[in-house]
N, C-alpha and C positions, 0 to 999 in steps of 0.2 A: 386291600385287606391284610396283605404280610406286613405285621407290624412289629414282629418281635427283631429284636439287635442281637439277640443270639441266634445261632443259626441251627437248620438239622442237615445232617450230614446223612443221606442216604446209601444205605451198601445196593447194588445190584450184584449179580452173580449167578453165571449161568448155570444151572442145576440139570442132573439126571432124571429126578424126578417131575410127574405133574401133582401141584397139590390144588385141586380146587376151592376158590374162594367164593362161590358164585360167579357175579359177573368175572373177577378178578382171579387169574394165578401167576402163583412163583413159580419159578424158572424158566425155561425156554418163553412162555406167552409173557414173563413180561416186561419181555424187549420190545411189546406193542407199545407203537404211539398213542395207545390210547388207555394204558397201563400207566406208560408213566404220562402223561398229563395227569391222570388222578393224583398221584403223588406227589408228584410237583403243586398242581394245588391243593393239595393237601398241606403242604410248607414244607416241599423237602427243598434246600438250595443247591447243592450241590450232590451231584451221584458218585458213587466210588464204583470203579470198573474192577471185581479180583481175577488176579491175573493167575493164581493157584487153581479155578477153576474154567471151563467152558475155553474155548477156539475162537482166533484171531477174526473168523468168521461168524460167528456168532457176537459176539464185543462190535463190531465191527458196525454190525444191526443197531445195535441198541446205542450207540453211539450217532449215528444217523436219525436214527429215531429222536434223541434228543436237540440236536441240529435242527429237524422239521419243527418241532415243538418252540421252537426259539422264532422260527419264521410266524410261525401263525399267531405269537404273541409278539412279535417284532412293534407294534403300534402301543405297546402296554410294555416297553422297554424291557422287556423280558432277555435274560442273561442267566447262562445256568453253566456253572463250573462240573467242570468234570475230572474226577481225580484218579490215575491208572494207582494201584496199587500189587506193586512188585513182588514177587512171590520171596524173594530169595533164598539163602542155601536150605536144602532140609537132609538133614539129616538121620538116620535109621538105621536100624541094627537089620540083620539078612533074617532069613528065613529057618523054620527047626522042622526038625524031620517026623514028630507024630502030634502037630497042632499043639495049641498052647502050650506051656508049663506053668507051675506054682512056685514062686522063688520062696523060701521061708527064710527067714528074718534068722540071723548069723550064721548063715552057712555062704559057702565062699563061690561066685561067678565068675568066669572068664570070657572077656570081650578079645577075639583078635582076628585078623585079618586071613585067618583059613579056609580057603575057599569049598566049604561042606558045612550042608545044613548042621544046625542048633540042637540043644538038650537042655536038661535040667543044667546042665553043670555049666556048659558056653553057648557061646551066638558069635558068627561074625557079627562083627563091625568094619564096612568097608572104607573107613576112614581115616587117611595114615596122619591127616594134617589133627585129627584130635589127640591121637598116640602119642604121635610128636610136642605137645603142648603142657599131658598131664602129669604130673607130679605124685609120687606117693600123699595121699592124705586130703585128695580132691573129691571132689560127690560129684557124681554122675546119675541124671536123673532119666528114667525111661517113662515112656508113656504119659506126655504131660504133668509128670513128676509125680505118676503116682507111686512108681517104686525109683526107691531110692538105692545108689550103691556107693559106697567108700571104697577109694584105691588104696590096696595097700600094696602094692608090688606093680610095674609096668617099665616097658621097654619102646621102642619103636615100631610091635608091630601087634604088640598084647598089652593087657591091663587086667591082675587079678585083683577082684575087686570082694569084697566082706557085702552082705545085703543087711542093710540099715532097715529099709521098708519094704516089707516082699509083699506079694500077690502075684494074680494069673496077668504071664505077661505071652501076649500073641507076635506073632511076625510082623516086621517092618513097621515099628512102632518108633517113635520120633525119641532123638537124643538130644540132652542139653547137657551145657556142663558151666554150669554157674559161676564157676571158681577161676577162670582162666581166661586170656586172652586167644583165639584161636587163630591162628595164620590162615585164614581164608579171606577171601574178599564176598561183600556183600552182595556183587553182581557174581550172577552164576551165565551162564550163557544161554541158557533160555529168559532170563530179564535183559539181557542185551538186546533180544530177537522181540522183546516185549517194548523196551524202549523204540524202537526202530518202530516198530506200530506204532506207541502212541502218537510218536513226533508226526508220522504219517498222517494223523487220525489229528491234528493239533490239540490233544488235551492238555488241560490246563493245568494242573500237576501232578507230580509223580512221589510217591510214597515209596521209600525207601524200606527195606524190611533188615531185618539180622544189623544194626548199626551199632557197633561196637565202640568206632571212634571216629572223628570229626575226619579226619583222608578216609574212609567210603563214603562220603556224602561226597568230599569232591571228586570222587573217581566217577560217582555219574555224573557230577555235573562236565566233567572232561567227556563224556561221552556225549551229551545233549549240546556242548557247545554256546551258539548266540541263540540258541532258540529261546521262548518266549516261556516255555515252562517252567513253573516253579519247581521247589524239589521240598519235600514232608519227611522230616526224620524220624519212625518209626520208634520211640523209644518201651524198648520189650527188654532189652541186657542189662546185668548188671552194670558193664565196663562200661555202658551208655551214660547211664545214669552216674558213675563217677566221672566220667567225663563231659557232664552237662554242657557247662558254660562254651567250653570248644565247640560240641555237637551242635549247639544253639545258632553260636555265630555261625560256621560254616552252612548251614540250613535257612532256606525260607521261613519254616512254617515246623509245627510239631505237632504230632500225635500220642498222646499216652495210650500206647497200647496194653490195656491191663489184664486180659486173658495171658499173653504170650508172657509179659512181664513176671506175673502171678504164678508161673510156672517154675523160673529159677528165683525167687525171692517168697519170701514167709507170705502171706495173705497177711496177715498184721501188719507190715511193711507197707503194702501197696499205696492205700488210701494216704498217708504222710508223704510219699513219694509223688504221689497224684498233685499234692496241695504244695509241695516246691517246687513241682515242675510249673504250673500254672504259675505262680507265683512270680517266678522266675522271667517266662515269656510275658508276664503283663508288662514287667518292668520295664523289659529291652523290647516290648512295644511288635512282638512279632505274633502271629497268630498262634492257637494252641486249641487240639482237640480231643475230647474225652471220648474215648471208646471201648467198647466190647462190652457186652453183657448189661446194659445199661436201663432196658426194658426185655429182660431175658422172658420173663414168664408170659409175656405176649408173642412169644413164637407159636403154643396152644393156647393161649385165655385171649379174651376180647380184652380186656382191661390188665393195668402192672400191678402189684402189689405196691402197700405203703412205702416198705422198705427202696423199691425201686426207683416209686416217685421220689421219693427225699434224695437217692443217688444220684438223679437228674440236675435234681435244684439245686443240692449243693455245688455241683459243677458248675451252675451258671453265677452262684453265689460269689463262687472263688474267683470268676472272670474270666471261663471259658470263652472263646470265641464261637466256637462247633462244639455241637454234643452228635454223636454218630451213633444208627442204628445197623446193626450186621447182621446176624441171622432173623434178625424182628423179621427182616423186610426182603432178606435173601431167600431166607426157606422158611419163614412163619407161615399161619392160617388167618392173621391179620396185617398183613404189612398198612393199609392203609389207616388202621386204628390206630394202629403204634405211632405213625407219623403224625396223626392227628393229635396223640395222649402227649408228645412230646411237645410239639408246640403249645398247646394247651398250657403243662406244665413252665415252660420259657415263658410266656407271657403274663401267668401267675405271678411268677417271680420279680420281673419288670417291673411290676405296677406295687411291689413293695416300698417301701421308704426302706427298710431293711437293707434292699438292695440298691438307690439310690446313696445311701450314707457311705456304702462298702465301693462303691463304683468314685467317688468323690474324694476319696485321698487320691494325692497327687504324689508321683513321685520326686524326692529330693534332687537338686542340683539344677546347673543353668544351661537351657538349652540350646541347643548350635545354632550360629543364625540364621542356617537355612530350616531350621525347624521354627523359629520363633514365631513366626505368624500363624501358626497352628494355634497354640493357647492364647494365641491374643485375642483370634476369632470366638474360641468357644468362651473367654471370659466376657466379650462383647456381648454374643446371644446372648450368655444368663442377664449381662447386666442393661438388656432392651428385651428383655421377653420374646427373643426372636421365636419361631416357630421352626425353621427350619436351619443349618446350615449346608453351605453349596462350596463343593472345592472341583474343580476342573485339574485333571491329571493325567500324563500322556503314559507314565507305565507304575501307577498304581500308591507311589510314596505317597505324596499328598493325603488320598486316600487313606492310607495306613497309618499314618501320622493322626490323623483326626478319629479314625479307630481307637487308634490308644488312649487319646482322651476320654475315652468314656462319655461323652457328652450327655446329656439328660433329653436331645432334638432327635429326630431324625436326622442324619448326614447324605446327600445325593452325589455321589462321586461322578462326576463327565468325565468321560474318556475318550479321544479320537481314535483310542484302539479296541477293536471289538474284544480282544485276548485280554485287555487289562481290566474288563468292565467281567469277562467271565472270572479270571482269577481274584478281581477284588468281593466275590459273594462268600469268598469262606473270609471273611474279615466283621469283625463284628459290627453291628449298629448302621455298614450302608447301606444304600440303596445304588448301585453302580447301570449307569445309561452310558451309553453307544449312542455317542452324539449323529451318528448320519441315522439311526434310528429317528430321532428327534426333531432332524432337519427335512427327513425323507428323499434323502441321498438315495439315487437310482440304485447302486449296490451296493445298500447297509446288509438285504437279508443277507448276503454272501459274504459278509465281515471282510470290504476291501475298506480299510483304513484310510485315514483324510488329515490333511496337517493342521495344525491348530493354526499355523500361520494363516491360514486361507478363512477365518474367521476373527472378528472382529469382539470386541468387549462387548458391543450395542449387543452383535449377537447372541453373546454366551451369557450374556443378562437374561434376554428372552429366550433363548433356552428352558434356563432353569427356572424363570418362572413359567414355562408353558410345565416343564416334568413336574414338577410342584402341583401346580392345577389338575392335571390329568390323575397323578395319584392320590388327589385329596391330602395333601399332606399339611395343607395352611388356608388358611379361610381372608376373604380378599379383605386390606385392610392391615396386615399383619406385616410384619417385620422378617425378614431375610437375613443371614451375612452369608457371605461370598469372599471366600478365595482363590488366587491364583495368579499367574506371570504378566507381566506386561512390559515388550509386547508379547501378542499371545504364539507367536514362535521363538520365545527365549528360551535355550535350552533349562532342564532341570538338573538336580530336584531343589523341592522347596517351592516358597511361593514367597513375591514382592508383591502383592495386591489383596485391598482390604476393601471390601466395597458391604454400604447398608443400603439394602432394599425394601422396596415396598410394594406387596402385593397388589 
């Protein structure tokens, strides 16, 4: 019954508080296995693990718990990505010595590195790599950018700065500084000790946070090594965002983060930002996901507003891959409404011609040859009415290759690795099987992996029409095409083999 090709991107996040839902609560309870299977079938595909709240032991649960959830639907080819999401740097001004102050707009503040509580007039800031960066005539944003300050004077170890936007600002409230390039790196060392979990934990990728330019993306991926996990470029910075196309290539996969974003850039800005980045990522054919704030009013309401819906759809208009839910579903009163409104919403859109016609430009220029059997297959579907298309893939290209197509079919990705059938769920329009699931390989539920060499074409024919059958996806009778290598242990990527079936 998951029939949409856009995906929902689920936040989990271990919470302080309990919020009752009825049967159902956020935080602590619902790292139950029986929490998230609601969710999951609900249509969440992939969970986000935050790594800014709750213990390695607590994550740890809810982690496991999704693993179990994998076994007891292991016969229903069940595959469920799981994405750690990285806290990194944060930034904050110290503490003041009689609770809030009011900054009022043109009168002059001092940030420095003095170690004694704050007043109306200063605060530390115990951060020498920002000192060292800023320039007369930068903005400095506190509190989620609610108040604003212009530097007019700074040194190495102070910044006197003019208040552009004043209000009541409290202790250890978060600093950004929109204007500059900051000599820090994006791993801090408590996301080193988070990496080191995940890989433990084999999640299937990792979201980068504070990404300013394309070397922090490979400084974790030098950290993570041959492992199997992807890596998700958080983009929230300005310098990100000038530096796309680098950030792009060095990354898997993208996230528009438009709360953190939103904070150093106008809000008129965001939405144009949103719709080149996507843009962007359909082109060069990599995954891209819309988040924050996306079905905000269903944290307290049962249902979004119009305005919300439409911020959904359009997402999936422009060629989202993932639309993500965060606080809906971290600390709402309906997380499983929200995950229902949003699927709801994706498959609405699906069933457009609107979004057919927009899905159907092709991009310009001629494809590599190891990509060419890709549109050769989906121009054969359209031109035999196939029902379904099938690509077999040992770590996920193929797959993603035929993702980018856009196809109008469902796509069933095989995989003889259990890691690439979970990382191919945040890619749009498959459906990714664990071929020893299929086969009933004595230890598929513990995802020990199997060579393709050790399978035969007869077989990965019947395969995919046994996965086909099981999930209703073609009525017998109907037409197939099928990609992939021959023989079936030739290395990749790419595929040599065109094959038309019939149910």
């Amino acid at each position: 019954s998951r029939q949409s090709k856009s995906l929902s991107l689920l936040t989990f996040t271990e919470c302080d508080n309990w919020v009752d839902l009825g049967n159902w609560q956020v935080g602590p309870s619902s790292e139950s296995f029986e929490a998230l299977e609601e969710l999951w079938l609900a249509g969440a595909d992939v969970f986000r693990v935050n790594m800014s709240h709750g213990t390695h032991e607590g994550h740890r649960r809810v982690i496991n718990n999704i693993r179990e959830l994998e076994k007891k639907y292991v016969m229903s080819f069940c595959s469920i990505g799981i994405l750690l999401d990285l806290q990194g740097p944060k930034l904050r001004i110290g503490r003041f010595e009689d609770g809030p102050v009011m900054l009022e707009k043109g009168k002059n503040f001092r940030l420095d590195m003095k170690d004694k509580r704050g007043d109306v007039n200063r605060v530390k800031m115990p951060h020498p790599e920002i000192f060292e960066a800023l320039q007369p005539g930068a903005n400095l944003l506190l509190d989620d950018g609610k108040i604003r300050l212009k530097v007019t004077k700074c040194g190495t170890d102070f910044a006197e700065t003019t208040v552009m936007v004043g209000g009541k600002l409290s202790e250890r409230k978060g600093v950004n500084v929109p204007d500059v390039t900051l000599p820090i790196s994006a791993l801090t060392e408590k996301d080193k000790e988070d990496v080191a979990f995940g890989l433990e934990q084999k999640v299937d990728w990792m979201a980068l946070s504070f990404v300013q330019q394309a070397g922090d993306i490979q400084e974790l991926r030098n950290v993570i090594g041959d492992r199997s996990v992807k890596i998700m470029a958080k983009i929230e910075k300005p310098q990100a965002v000038a530096d796309l196309k680098a950030v792009v290539n060095a990354a898997d996969a993208v996230m528009v983060a438009r709360g953190d974003l939103g904070v150093e850039l106008s809000a008129h800005e965001v939405p144009v930002i949103q719709k080149r980045i996507v843009s962007h990522l359909r082109k060069v054919g990599k995954p891209v996901v819309v988040a924050t704030q996306m079905l905000e009013s269903m944290i307290s309401t049962p249902v979004p507003t119009r305005a919300e819906a439409s911020d959904v759809a359009n997402a999936i208009y422009d060629g989202a891959d993932a639309v993500m839910l965060s606080g809906e579903s971290a600390a709402g009163k309906y997380p499983i409404e929200a995950v229902k409104t949003m699927e709801a919403i994706i498959s609405e859109v699906e069933k457009s011609k609107e979004y057919a016609n927009r899905m159907r430009v092709r991009d310009e220029g001629k494809p590599e040859r190891k990509d060419a059997m890709i549109p050769a297959a989906s121009a054969l579907a359209l031109s035999v009415n196939a029902s379904v298309l099938i690509c077999f893939t040992r770590r996920g290209y193929n797959g993603q290759r035929f993702s980018h197509e856009r196809a109008a079919i469902p796509i069933i990705a095989l995989s003889n690795r259990q890691s690439t059938a979970r990382m191919l769920q945040l890619s749009w329009g498959i459906y990714p099987v664990y071929t020893a699931c299929v086969r009933g390989v004595q230890d598929a539920e513990h995802g020990i992996d199997e060579g393709f060499e050790n399978i035969s074409i007869d077989e990965i024919v019947d395969l995919a029409k046994d996965v086909v059958t099981k999930k209703k996806l073609s009525n017998k009778g109907e037409l197939l095409v099928m990609t992939g290598f021959h023989p079936t242990g030739a290395p990749g990527p790419g595929a040599n083999l065109l094959k038309l079936l019939q149910l």
